[in-house]
C-alpha positions in Angstrom: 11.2 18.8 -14.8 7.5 18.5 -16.1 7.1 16.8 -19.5 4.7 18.5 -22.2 3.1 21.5 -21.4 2.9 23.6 -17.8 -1.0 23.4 -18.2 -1.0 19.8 -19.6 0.5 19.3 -15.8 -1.4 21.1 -14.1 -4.7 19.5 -15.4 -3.0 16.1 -14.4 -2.0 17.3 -10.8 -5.5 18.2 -10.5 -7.4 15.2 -11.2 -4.7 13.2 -9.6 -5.3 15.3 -6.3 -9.0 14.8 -6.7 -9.1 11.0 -6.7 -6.8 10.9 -4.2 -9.5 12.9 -2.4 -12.1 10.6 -3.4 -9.5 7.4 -2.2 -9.4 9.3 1.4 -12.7 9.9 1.7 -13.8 5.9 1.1 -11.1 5.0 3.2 -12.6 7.4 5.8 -16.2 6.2 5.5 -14.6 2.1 5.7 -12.5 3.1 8.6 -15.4 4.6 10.3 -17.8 1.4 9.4 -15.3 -1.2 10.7 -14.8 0.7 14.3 -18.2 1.2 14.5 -21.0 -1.0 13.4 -19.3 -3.7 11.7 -17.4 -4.0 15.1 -20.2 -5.3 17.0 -24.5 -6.1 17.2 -25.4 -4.5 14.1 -27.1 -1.6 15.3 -31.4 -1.0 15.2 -30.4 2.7 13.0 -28.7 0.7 10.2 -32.0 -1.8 9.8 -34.5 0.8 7.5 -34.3 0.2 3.7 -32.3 3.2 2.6 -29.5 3.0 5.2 -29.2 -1.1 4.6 -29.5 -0.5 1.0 -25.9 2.1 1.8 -24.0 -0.8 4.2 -24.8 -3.0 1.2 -23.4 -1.2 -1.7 -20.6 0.5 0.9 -19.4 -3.7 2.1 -19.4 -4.7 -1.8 -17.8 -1.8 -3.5 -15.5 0.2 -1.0 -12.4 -1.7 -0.5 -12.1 -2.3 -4.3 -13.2 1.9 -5.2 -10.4 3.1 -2.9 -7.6 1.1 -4.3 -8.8 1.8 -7.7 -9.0 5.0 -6.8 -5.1 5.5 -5.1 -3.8 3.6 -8.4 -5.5 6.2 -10.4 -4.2 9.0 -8.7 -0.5 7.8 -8.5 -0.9 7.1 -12.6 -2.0 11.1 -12.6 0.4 12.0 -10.1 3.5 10.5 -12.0 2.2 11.0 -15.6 3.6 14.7 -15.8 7.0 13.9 -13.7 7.9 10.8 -15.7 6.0 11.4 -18.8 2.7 9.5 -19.6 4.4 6.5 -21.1 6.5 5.8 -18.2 4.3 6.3 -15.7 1.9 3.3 -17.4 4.9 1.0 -17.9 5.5 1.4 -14.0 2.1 0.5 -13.3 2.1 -2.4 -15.9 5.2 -3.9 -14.5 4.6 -3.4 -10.7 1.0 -4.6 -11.0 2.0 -7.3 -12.9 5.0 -8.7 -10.6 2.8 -8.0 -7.7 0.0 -10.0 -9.2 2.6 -13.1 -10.4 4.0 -13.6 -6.8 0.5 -13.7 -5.6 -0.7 -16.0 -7.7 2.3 -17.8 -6.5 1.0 -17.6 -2.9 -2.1 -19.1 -3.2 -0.9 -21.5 -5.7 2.5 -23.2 -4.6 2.9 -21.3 -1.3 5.8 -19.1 -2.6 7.0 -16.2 -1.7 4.5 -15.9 1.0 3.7 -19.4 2.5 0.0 -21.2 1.6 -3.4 -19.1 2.0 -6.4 -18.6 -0.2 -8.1 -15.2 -0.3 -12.1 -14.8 0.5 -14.6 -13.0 -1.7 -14.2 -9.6 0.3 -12.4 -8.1 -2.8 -14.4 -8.5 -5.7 -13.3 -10.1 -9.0 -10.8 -12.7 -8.3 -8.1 -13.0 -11.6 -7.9 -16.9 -12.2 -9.9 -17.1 -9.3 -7.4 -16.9 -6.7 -6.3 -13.4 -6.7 -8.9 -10.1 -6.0 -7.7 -8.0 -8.7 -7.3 -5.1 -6.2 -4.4 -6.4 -4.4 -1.6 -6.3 -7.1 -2.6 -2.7 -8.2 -2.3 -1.6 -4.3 1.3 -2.8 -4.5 1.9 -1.0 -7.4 0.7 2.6 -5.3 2.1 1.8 -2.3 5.4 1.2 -3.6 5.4 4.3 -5.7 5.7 5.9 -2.5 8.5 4.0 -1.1 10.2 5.1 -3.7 9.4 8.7 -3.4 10.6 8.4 -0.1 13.7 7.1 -1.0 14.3 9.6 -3.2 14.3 12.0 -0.2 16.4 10.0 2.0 18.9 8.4 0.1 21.6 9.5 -2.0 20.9 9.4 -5.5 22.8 8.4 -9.0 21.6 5.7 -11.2 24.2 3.0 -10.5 23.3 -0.6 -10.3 24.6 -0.3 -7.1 22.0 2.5 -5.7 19.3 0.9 -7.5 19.5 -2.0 -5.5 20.1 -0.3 -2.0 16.8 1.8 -3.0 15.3 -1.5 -3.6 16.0 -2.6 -0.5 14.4 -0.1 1.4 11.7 0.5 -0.1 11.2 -3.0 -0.1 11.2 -3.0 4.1 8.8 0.5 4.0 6.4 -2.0 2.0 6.9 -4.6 4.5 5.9 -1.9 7.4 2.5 -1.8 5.7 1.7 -5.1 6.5 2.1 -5.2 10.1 -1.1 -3.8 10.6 -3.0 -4.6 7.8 -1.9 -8.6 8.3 -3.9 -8.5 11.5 -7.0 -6.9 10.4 -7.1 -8.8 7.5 -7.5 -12.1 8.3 -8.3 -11.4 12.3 -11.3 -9.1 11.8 -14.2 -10.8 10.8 -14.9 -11.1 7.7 -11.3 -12.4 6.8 -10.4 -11.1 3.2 -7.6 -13.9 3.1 -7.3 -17.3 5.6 -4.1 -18.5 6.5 -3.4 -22.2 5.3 -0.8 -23.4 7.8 -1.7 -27.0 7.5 -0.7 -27.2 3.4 2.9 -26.1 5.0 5.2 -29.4 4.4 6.2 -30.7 7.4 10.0 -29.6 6.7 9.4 -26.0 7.3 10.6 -25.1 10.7 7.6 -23.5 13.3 9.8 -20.1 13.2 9.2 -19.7 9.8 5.4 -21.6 8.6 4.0 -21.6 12.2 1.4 -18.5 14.0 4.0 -16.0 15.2 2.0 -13.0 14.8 -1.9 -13.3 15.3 -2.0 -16.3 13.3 0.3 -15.1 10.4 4.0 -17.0 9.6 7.0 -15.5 8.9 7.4 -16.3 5.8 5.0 -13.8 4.9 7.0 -10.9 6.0 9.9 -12.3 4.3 7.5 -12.7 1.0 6.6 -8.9 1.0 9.7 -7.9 1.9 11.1 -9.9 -1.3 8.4 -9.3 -3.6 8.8 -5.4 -2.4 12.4 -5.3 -3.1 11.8 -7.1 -6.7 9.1 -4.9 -7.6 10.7 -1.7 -6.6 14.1 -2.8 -8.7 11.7 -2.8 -11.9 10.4 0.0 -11.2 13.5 1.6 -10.9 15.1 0.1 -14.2 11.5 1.9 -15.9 12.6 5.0 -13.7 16.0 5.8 -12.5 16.9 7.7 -9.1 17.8 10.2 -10.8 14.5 11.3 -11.8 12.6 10.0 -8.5 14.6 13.0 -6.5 13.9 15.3 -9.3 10.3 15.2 -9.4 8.6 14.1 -6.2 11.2 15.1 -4.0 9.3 17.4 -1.5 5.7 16.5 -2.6 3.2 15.9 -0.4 0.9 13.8 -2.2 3.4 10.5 -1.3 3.1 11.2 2.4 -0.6 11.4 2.7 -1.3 8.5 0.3 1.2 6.1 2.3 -0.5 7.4 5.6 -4.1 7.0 4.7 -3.4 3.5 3.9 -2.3 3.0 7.5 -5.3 4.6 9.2 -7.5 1.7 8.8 -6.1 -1.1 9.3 -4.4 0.5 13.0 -7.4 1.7 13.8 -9.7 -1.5 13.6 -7.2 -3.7 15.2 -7.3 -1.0 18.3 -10.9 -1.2 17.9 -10.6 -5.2 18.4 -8.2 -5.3 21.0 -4.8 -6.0 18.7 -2.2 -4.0 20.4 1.1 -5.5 19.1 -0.1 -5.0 15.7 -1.3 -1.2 17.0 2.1 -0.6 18.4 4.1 -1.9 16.1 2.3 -0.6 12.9 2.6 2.8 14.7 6.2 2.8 14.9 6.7 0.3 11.5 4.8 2.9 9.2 5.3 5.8 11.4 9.4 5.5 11.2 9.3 6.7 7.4 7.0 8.9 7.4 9.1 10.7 10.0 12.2 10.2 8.3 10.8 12.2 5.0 9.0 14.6 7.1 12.8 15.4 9.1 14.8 15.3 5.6 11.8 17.9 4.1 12.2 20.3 7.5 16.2 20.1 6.8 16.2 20.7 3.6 13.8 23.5 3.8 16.6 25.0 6.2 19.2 24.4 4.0 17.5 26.7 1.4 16.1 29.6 4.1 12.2 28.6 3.2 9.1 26.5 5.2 8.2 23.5 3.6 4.4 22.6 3.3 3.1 20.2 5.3 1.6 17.6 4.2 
């Protein structure tokens, strides 16, 4: 059920749809960039004033607009559904987790193992952290949970809280296979993998290059930090209310699907194809799953879902 008035949510609903419009659009024009001229001789068209003025502002600002931009819209999005207090105590909390267990990464090498981050993100907080990267958690995850809340059955035991946790925690994870790659593969890296500052006690398996230079103990970091984050969130916003208001939407599905159409698509561009193939199938898997439970459901009660 909506909180406050049916035109109160409807104003919300629309501005959250239009900066999630503006986040696909920057995500469209940086996806477009990195497959094209940033992915080899930068080309004679790009060199007049005006158009280097553009790649300028478009390398500095984009990656930092369109995650300001998603955060914005899932505040919107969830302000009317969980009231306007919760939604900001969800983004407060996940942001701030998010942001503690990075600055724990590039600090003491926990949860994720030892790297440092480039300045490819702007404004770094304590000057380790870009201060983009915690609130991307925070939207991504909001997702997750949404999906849950279409897959999974719902009460608000301790008990499903945690089994929500843990899967949304693992569709997080999913994010990353791709993204990891293009990251730090693609030149310019926006984070550089310290394996060195890994104590010699860590076994290869888990602080050596398994995966285009990353460890696994950064999979198991997001994967942790997910499931930890999404238990917060949960505790700010039980089950109950996740499958109440955004089962069925498709504002989730498109936001969690944009967010996997650059980084796949620049590590084809480069050559990558594990992290193709398996951020195709890692990302892919949930967004089927939801899309399946929407098509049943829509059976069970004689009508046609939207698509998304």
């Amino acid at each position: 059920m909506m909180h406050g008035s049916t035109q109160s949510a409807y104003a919300y609903d629309k501005a959250a749809q239009g900066f999630l419009l503006g986040h696909l659009a920057l995500i469209a024009f940086a996806t477009a960039a990195m497959v094209t001229i940033l992915a080899g001789d930068f080309p004679v068209w790009m060199q007049g004033p005006y158009t280097a003025k553009v790649y300028e502002l478009g390398w500095r600002y984009s990656g930092q607009v369109y995650i300001l931009l998603g955060a914005v819209a899932v505040v919107l999005h969830s302000a009317p559904r969980f009231g306007l207090g919760q939604a900001l105590a969800l983004f407060v909390a996940a942001s701030g987790v998010a942001l503690l267990s990075e600055l724990g990464g590039t600090n003491t090498g926990l949860p994720f193992g030892h790297y440092h981050y480039t300045e490819m993100l702007g404004y770094r907080i304590l000057g380790d952290v870009p201060y983009p990267i915690p609130i991307s958690w925070y939207y991504m995850l909001y997702c997750c949970l949404a999906f849950c809340a279409a897959l999974m059955v719902t009460d608000d035991t301790t008990r499903t809280k945690w089994r929500w946790s843990l899967v949304s925690g693992g569709f997080l994870t999913a994010w990353d296979v791709p993204m990891e790659v293009q990251m730090t593969n693609v030149q310019p890296a926006h984070w550089v993998w310290d394996l060195e500052k890994f104590p010699a006690w860590v076994p290869e398996w888990l602080g050596g290059p398994i995966f285009y230079g990353m460890p696994l103990s950064n999979w198991i970091g997001w994967y942790i930090t997910g499931v930890l984050v999404s238990r917060l969130m949960l505790a700010i916003v039980p089950p109950t209310k996740w499958r109440a208001t955004t089962v069925g939407l498709a504002f989730p599905l498109v936001l969690y699907a944009t967010n996997g159409i650059m980084p796949i698509a620049t590590v084809a561009r480069h050559g990558y194809w594990w992290a193709v193939v398996l951020g195709i199938l890692a990302m892919g898997a949930p967004l089927w799953l939801v899309l399946r439970a929407r098509k049943r459901d829509a059976r069970a009660l004689g009508a046609t879902p939207a698509t998304a």
